[in-house]
N, C-alpha and C positions, 0 to 999 in steps of 0.2 A: 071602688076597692073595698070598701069597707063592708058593702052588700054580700061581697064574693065571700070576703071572710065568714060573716055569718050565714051566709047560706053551706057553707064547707060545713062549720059548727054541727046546725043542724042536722044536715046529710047524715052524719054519725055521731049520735051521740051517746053512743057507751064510750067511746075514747072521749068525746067533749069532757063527758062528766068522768071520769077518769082521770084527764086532764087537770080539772078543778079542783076534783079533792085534792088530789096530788101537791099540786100548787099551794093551796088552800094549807095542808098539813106541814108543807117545809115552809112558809110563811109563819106560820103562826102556832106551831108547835117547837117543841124541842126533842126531834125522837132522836133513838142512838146513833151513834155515827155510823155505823153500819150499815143499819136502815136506811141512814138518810142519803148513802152513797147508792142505795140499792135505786131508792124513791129518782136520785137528781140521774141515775141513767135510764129510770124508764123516762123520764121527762124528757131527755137531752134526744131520745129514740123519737116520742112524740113531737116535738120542736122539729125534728128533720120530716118526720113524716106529714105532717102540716107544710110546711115549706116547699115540700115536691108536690104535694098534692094542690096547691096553692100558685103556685109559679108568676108571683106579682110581677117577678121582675123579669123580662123576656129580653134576655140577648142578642 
């Protein structure tokens, strides 16, 4: 499982690292709320698009 993950990573990483900073910056910064609503729905976009593209869990 955890190979899949990082080979996903990999696979793409202008979103990986996109991802990162992202994260990275609503972690450990303080930007305006605005921004940071802007920042947590490109994340919340990335989080679903990792998860389909990923499909650990098979029904």
């Amino acid at each position: 499982m955890f190979k899949k993950i990082l080979n996903t990573l990999i696979d793409t990483p202008v979103l990986t690292s996109i991802f990162l900073i992202d994260l990275a910056v609503l972690l450990l910064h303080k930007p305006p709320f605005l921004f940071s609503l802007l920042m947590l729905g490109g994340l919340g976009a990335m989080f679903m698009y990792y998860g389909q593209k990923l499909a650990l869990f098979k029904l």
